[in-house]
C-alpha positions, 0 to 999 in steps of 0.5 A: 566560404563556409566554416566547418566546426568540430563542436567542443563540449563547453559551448555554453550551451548546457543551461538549456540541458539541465534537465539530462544532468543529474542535479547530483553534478551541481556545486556543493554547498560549501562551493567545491566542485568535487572535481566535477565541471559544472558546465560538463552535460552527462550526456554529452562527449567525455575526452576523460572516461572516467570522468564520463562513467562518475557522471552516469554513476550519479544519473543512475542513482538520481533516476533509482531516487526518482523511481523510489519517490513515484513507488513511495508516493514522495513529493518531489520537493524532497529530491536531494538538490546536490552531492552534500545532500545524497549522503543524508538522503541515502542514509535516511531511505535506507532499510536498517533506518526504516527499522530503527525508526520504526524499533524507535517509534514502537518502543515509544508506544510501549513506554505506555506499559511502564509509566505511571499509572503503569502495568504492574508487571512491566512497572519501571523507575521514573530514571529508566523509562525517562533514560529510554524515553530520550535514546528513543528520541534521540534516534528520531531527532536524529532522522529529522536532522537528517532531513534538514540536511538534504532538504535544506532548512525552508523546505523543511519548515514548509513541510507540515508534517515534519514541522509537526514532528518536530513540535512535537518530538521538542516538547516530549524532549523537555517533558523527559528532562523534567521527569528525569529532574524532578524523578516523579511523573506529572500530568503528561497529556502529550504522550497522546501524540506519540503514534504520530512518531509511528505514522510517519514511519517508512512503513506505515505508508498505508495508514497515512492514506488511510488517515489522509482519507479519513480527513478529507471525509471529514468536511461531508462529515461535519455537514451531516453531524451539523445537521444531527446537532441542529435536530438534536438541540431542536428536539432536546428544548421540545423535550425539556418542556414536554417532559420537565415535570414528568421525567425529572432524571432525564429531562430535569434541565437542558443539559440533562435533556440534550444528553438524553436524547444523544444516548438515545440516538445510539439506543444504548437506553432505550426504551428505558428513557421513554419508559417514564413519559409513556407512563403518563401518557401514551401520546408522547411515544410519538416525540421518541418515535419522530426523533428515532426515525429521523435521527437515526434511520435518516440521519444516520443512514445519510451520514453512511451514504455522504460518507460512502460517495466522499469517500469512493470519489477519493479513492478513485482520485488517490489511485489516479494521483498515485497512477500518475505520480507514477508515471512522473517518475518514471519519466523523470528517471528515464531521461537520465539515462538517455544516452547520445548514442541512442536519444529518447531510448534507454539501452541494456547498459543504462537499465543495467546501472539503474537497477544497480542502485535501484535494486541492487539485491537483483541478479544479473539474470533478473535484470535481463529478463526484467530488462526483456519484458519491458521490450515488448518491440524486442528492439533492444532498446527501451522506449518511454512507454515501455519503461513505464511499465518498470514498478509492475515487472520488478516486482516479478519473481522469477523462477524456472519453467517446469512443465505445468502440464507434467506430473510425476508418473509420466515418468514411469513406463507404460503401464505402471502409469496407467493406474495413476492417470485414471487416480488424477482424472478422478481426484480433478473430476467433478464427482469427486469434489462433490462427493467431498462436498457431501461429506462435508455437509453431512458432517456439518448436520452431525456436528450440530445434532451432536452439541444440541444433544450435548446442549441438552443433556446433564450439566455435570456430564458435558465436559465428558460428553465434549470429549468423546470421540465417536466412531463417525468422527473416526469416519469423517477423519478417515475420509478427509484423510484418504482425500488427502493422499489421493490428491497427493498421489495424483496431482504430485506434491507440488500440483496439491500445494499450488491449490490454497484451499488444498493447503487449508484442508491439509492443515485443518485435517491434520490438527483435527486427527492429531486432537483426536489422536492425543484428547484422550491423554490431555482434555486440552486438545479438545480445542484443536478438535472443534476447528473441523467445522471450518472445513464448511468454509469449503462449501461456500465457494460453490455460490457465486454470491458468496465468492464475492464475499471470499473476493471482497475479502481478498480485496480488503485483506491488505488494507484492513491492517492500515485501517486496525492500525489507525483504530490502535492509534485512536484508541492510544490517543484516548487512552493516554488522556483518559489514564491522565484525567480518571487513572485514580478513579474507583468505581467499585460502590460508586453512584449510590442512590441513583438508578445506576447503582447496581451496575457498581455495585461488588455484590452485583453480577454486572461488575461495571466497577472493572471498566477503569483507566488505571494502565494503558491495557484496562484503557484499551478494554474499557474504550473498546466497550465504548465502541460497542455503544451497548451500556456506554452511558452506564460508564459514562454516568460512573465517570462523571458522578464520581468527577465532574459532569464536564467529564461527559465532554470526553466521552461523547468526543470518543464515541464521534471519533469511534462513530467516524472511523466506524463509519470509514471501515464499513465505507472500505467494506461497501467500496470493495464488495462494490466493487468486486461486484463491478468488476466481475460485470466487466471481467468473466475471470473476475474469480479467478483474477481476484485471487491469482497472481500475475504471471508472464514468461520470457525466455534467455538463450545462450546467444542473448547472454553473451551479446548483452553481457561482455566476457568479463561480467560473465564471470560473475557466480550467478551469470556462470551458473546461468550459462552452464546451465544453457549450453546443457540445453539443447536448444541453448534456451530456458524459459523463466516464469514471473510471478507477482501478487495481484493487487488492487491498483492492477485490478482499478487499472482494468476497472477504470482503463479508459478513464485512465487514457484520458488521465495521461492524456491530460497529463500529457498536455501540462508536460508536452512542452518539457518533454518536446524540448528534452527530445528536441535536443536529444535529437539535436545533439545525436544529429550534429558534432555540436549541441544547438540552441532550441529551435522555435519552429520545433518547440512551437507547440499547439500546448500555448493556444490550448489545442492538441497537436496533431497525432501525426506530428512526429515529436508528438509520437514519441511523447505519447507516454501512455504506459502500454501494458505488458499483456504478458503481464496484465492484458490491460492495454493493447499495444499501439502498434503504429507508434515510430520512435521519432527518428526513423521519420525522415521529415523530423530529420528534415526539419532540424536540418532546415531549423540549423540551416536558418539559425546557421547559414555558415555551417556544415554539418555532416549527417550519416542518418542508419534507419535499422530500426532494430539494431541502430535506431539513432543518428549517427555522424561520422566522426569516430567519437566514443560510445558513451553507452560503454562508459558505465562502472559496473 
């Protein structure tokens, strides 16, 4: 006779499901349970409910931490293993710690001002800034120990970066004690190493990347400086011996011939070292010219284009990386909240708890419509694919949907708006924006004829000239004037201010008529006068050469401030050791005898004497010069008379430095103008898509709020003002509009979509397994009272012998993760229309059926199988258990 079981929850077979428990549930270190059952599965039957909802309160947090490790680029390895843990994690990834440490790390780099050699102003005592000096430490000692906590003492060694850190932050530790004891500064070289406190800030995630692809450049790179080295020793033996009783200043020994021909190569002296050999003879131009063109225009132009293919292959590879991780984490936090009553989806009340903890600052309102727009098969439950989407729609800023289309006067009678429609047809016809163009180009032609006259005129009267206002500047204000208030009037104020170039025109305009206005009273204000020239900028959105130019720029604007960043930091690194090694060196008179003489020289127009290292700013100034290239070597000669000649060493390490992160800004420049063009092949919209926001609608009707959010939550302020505001409508339904900035990762979605499919597909293949068996027991538990082991036959994959498995397979649809674009959102992807969830295929259910019949002939397991797809999408038994779904703490 058969046996008929009613499965208890402890069967032991828990060990298969870690993978739906948070790992937030494990024993603390110390061995105390917390009151949590270890063996007690999440997402299995709870006889406590409240000990069910402390269960999913901890899987919502662990999936908010999965998700906040993919949008951060976190490695997985520094997830939080236990409950002892997550208090040192949550602290550490919290906003007002990312501003500490970021206070910390600044203050940090500004203690360069009051050090010894210090700014005057900003001078401070040794026993104060050594004082600042370790609270600022201490705040970042405190991060990292912090971070031991959580990660635990191996992990935390393994990680090269915060091992780094901590090297660091030990050595400035005894380095600020000392300064305190002895209360005198000593030769402190390390403080160079400070910007590495403000890298690995929270928010400078972006010059991370930015230095992380500047090292992986950095192999091509050192090939063709290799190669520039070989040619360049080559050819500084061939001009010892050649010029070595011609030339005795610049050939006079190896050493002297070598730094030659490396000034050489940046022109900085050129033609002057050539001078003196072409004097002799005229046949030794031809050693210059050969060296010139294969250095320089060969060379050099190689090392670019190394560079460039290196660096464009990385950034195809950093976006496919951060796709994936993506995507990672994502699937990861989604099958936390996977529920027994609906497997492998995530219903309403999950994605509700989730967003508690990972956006908490989100209303309810906007968790509905978040929760809405990532539906897209408006089943009410969300798939694997669909949840995908969540990074793109939570950045969504919803708002109210007006009527684009409405403007202000149609709500005047007929015919007092007559007249103001016939005013909006002008201003938005194209005769009135090339009158404006016109106008603008005219006053382009004054303007300039107007400084060549004044260019032209007496010396002494320029300043007046300068600051008269003729009658056809008076003219032009006028008209730039009207245009505005016509605009205004007819487009409304909201439809003027929606336009970017609208808003730049006003307040140009109005800083123009105002200098006008008040120069005659102060002789200040003529500077705010001449920024009515940038009003031609608006001509330059006629071609379309130069709106690529605009979108090239759109493309880099984010990115720029990482790359700014990373030169700020290079040049505190020199900075600080120039200030350590040259801070007491005068200039001023120096190099007496040698040709560089007058550029030292206080009687001399050429003041060279000023570029110095005494503090951290004349640092800043003199290594900018460096970067310039022109005269460096005229600084570098100064230098190294005045010290040693090994002080050259210092600065031609500078200039390869400079020369490689040059090279990098002009490779992001290449790369984005590259690409903007590319785009623009593929995509028509290309000007419109690089500088628009994405936009989707959805709309919320009075029937949806009270069916997902129960009587008690509506109480809340936002949901009660939400649902007044529906039953004064008279369809009971509003229409939100969400918007969010275009980025570039939305832009290489469209530009790389088929590559990406090929992308997820492997990536697929390496999880196919995991995830099989995740859905396997999913399926498994919602279709019996008991969780059974893992069923060979199901788990079986083609994955061990290296072939795909088959489309049809049912399990195999519901692991197609390929995350399906929203195209209300991006209109990257069509959705796969054929895509079943799992369980509505009755031959899956067949096969676990016949799976268990084998492993357990002896038993009978009852099955009530509900096949509405879009209300009851999971198997159900009959036994009356609790829904675990309504065991959330909200």
């Amino acid at each position: 006779m058969a046996d008929t079981i009613n499965f208890s929850r402890n069967n032991g077979s828990s060990s298969n499901m870690t993978e739906l428990r948070s790992p937030l549930l494990n024993q603390s270190e110390n061995g105390i349970s917390e009151g949590i059952n270890d063996d007690i599965s999440v997402n299995t039957d709870d006889t406590n409910e409240e000990s069910a909802a402390t269960h999913w309160q901890l899987n919502y947090q662990e999936a908010a931490i999965y998700l906040k490790e993919g949008e951060n680029n976190e490695h997985f390895t520094t997830h939080p293993k236990n409950q002892d843990a997550l208090p040192a994690y949550i602290l550490v990834h919290n906003v007002w710690f990312y501003l500490m440490d970021f206070t910390a790390a600044f203050l940090l780099l500004g203690l360069a001002l009051c050090e010894n050699p210090a700014v005057p102003v900003f001078q401070l005592p040794e026993i104060i800034h050594g004082s600042l000096e370790l609270f600022l430490l201490t705040i970042t000692a405190i991060g990292l120990g912090l971070k031991v906590r959580w990660l635990g003492i191996k992990k935390f060694i393994t990680h090269k970066r915060t091992l780094f850190k901590t090297i660091v932050l030990l050595v400035m530790y005894c380095e600020a004690i000392t300064v305190l004891v002895r209360q005198k500064s000593h030769f402190r070289i390390t403080r160079s190493f400070r910007p590495f406190f403000l890298i690995d800030c929270h928010y400078c995630g972006g010059v991370r990347r930015v230095l992380r692809q500047i090292f992986q450049s950095l192999l091509p790179i050192l090939d063709v400086m290799l190669l520039l080295f070989y040619f360049m020793v080559i050819f500084s033996i061939l001009g010892f011996f050649i010029f070595a009783n011609v030339d005795d200043k610049n050939f006079d020994s190896l050493i002297d011939s070598f730094i030659s021909l490396f000034i050489l190569m940046t022109t900085a002296n050129f033609p002057d070292v050539m001078m003196p050999a072409f004097n002799k003879s005229g046949w030794s131009v031809l050693f210059f010219i050969v060296f010139l063109i294969l250095q320089l225009y060969f060379l050099m132009n190689l090392l670019l284009a190394v560079v460039y293919d290196t660096f464009t292959g990385i950034e195809k590879a950093k976006f496919k990386a951060l796709h994936l991780h993506k995507r990672t984490a994502a699937s990861k936090a989604f099958k936390f909240l996977c529920s027994r009553r609906h497997p492998g989806k995530v219903s309403f009340n999950h994605f509700q708890g989730l967003m508690k903890f990972y956006r908490p600052r989100y209303s309810k309102r906007d968790v509905l419509l978040a929760f809405k727009t990532l539906n897209t098969t408006d089943t009410e439950l969300l798939s694997m694919s669909e949840f995908q989407d969540i990074y793109d729609v939570v950045q969504l800023r919803w708002k109210l949907k007006r009527d684009d289309n409405k403007v202000w006067f149609d709500a005047l009678m007929s015919p007092f708006n007559k007249p103001f429609e016939l005013l909006h047809r002008f201003v938005t016809g194209d005769i009135f924006n090339y009158f404006i163009y016109m106008v603008l180009f005219v006053n382009g032609i004054v303007f300039i004829y107007k400084t060549i006259i004044i260019s032209n005129s007496d010396a002494r009267t320029i300043g007046e000239d300068l600051l008269q206002v003729s009658w056809y500047d008076w003219t032009f204000m006028g008209i730039y004037g009207a245009e505005i208030i016509l605009k205004v009037i007819g487009l409304g104020v909201t439809g003027y201010l929606n336009s970017g170039w609208n808003v730049f025109d006003f307040i140009v305009t109005v800083i123009a008529v105002l200098g006008i206005a008040v120069e005659s009273l102060n002789s200040a204000f003529y500077y705010l006068v001449i920024l009515r020239p940038i009003r031609l900028l608006r001509l330059f959105k006629i071609k379309k050469r130069y709106r690529d130019v605009f979108g090239t720029f759109y493309v880099l604007l984010g990115r720029m401030l990482s790359v700014g960043i990373v030169l700020v930091v290079m040049y505190y690194f020199y900075a600080i050791i120039g200030m350590e090694c040259f801070s007491d060196v005068e200039l001023m008179n120096c190099c007496k005898n040698t040709s560089f003489e007058g550029f030292f020289s206080n009687s001399s127009s050429y003041y060279f004497y000023l570029n110095n290292f005494s503090n951290i700013l004349y640092s800043y100034v003199t290594l900018f010069e460096l970067t310039v290239v022109n005269n460096w070597h005229v600084i570098m000669f100064g230098f190294a008379y005045t010290t040693t000649q090994w002080s050259r060493i210092y600065f031609i390490l500078f200039y390869l430095s400079s020369l490689v992160v040059v090279t990098i800004i002009v490779t992001f420049i290449l790369e984005a103008f590259v690409f903007r063009m590319q785009y623009g092949l593929k995509n028509p919209q290309a000007d419109d898509e690089f500088v628009s926001s994405i936009e989707t609608e959805m709309t919320i009707s009075l029937q949806e709020l009270e069916r997902f959010y129960s009587s008690e939550l509506r109480k809340d302020v936002g949901l009660a003002v939400q649902q007044t505001l529906l039953r004064n409508l008279s369809d009971r339904m509003a229409t939100y509009k969400g918007s969010r900035k275009r980025t570039k990762a939305d832009l290489s979605k469209t530009m790389y979509a088929d590559e990406i499919k090929e992308w997820i597909k492997q990536q697929d293949k390496t999880h196919r397994k995991e995830l099989r068996q995740f859905l396997v027991r999913q399926l498994s538990r919602s279709a019996s009272q008991r969780s059974l082991p893992v069923v060979p036959e199901i788990l079986s994959s083609d994955d061990d012998s290296g072939q795909d498995m088959s489309e049809d397979d049912p399990i195999s649809q519901q692991l197609q993760t390929f995350p399906v674009e929203n195209p209300a959102v991006s209109n990257n992807y069509q959705q796969n229309e054929s895509e079943l969830p799992y369980w509505e295929i009755e031959e899956e259910i067949n096969r676990v059926k016949q799976a268990e019949g084998r492993l357990h002939p002896n038993l009978k397991i009852r099955y009530d199988v509900s096949l509405d797809t879009r209300n009851n999408c999971q198997l159900r038994p009959k036994s009356d258990d609790e829904d675990d779904d309504q065991l959330i703490a909200l």
